[in-house]
LOKEMAR-159232 format. One line per field, with one value per residue: residue number from 1; x, y, z negated of N, C-alpha, C in turn. Coordinates in pm, whole numbers. Layout:
num: (NUM,...)
n.x: (X,...)
n.y: (Y,...)
n.z: (Z,...)
ca.x: (X,...)
ca.y: (Y,...)
ca.z: (Z,...)
c.x: (X,...)
c.y: (Y,...)
c.z: (Z,...)
***
This chain:
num: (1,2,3,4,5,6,7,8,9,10,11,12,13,14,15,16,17,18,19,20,21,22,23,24,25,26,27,28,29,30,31,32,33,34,35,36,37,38,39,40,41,42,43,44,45,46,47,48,49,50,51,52,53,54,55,56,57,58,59,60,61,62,63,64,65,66,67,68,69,70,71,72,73,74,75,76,77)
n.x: (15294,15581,15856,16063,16313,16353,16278,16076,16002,15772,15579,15441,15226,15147,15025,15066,15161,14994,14811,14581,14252,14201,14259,14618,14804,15142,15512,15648,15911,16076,16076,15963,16010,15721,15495,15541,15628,15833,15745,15776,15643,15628,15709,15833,15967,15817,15680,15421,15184,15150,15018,14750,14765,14929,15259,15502,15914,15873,15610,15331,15119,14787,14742,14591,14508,14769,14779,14836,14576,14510,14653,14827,14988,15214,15519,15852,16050)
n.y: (12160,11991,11912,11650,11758,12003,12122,12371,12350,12158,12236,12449,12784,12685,12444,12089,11766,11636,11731,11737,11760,11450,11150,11018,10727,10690,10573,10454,10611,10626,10649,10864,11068,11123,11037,11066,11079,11045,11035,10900,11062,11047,11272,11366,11401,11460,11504,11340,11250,10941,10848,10735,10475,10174,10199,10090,10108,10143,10016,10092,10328,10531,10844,11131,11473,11537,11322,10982,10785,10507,10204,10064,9829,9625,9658,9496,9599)
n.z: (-10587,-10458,-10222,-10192,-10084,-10083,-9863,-9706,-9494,-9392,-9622,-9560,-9631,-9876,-9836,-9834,-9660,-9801,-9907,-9799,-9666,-9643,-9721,-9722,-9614,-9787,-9865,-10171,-10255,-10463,-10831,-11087,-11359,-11611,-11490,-11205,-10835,-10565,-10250,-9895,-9642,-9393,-9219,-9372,-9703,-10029,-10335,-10531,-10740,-10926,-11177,-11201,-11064,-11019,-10937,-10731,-10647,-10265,-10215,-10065,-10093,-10109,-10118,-10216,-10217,-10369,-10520,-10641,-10535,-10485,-10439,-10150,-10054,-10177,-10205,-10111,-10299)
ca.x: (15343,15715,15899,16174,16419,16335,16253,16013,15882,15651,15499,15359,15107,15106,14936,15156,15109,14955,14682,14468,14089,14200,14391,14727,14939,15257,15575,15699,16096,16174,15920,16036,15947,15598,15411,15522,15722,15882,15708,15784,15472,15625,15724,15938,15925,15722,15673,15351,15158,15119,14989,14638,14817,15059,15323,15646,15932,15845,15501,15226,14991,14727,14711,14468,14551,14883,14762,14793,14439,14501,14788,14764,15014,15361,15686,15960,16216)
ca.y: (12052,12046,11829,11585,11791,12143,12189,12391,12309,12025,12267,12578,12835,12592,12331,12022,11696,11508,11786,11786,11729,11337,11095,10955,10657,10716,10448,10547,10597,10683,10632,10925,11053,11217,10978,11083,10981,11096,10977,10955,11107,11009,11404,11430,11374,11482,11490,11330,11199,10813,10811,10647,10367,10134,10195,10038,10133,10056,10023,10147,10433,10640,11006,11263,11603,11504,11206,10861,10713,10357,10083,9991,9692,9662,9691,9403,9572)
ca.z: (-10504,-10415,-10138,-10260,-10046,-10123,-9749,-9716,-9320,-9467,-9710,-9548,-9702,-10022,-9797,-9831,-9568,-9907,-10043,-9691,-9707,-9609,-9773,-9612,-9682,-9803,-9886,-10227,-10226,-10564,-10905,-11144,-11522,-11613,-11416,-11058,-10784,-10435,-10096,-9791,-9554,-9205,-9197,-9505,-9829,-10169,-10480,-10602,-10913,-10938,-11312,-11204,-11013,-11057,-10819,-10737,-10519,-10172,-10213,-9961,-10165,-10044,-10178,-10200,-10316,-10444,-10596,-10570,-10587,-10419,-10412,-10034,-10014,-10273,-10152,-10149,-10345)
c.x: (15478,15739,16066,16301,16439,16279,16101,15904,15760,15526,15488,15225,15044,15027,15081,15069,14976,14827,14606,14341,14103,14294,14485,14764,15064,15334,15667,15875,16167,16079,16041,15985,15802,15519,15400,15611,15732,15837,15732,15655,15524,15737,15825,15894,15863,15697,15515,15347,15077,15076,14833,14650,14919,15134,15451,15744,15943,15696,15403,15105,14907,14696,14655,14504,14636,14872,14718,14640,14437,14677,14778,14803,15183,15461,15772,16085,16161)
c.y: (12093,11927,11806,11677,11911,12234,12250,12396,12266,12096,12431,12645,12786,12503,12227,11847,11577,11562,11821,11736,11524,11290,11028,10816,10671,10600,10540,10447,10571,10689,10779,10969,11115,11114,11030,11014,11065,11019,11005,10943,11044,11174,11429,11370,11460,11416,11487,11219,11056,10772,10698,10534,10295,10102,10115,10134,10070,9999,10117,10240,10506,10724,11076,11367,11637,11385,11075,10787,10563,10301,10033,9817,9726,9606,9569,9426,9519)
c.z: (-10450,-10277,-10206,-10234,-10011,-9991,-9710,-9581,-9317,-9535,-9693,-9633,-9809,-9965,-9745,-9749,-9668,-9948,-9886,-9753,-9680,-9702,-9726,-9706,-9677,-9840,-10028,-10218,-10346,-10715,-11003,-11265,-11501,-11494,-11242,-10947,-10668,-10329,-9994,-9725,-9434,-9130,-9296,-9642,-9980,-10268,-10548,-10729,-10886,-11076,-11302,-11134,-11076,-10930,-10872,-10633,-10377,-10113,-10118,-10088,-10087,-10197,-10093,-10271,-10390,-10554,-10547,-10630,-10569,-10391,-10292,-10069,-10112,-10179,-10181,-10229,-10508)
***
């Protein structure tokens, strides 16, 4: 798991705000090759895997473990 902006604050001890025991919603920013994409958490941004969704950018996702499992609500752009 990386963070869009190499900062590594977000992503202590290899525990990143996306791979907790819960799943968050994130707003994705950015869709990118290999089936992933850049989110923002609220905290920063990351680099997860949207291959079992169909995301847009702008779109509301919830991720689990670096993965998007759920489409909340799509994005206007």
């Amino acid at each position: 798991m990386t963070t869009g902006s190499g900062d590594s604050s977000r992503c202590t001890d290899n525990s990143c705000i996306t791979c907790g025991d819960t799943a968050v919603e994130v707003t994705v920013v950015e869709l990118l090759a290999d089936g992933l994409a850049v989110v923002e958490t609220g905290s920063g941004q990351e680099e997860v895997s949207v291959a079992l969704v169909d995301a847009r950018v702008g779109a509301t996702v919830l991720v689990h473990a670096g993965e998007a499992i759920a489409v909340i609500e799509e994005g206007l752009s």
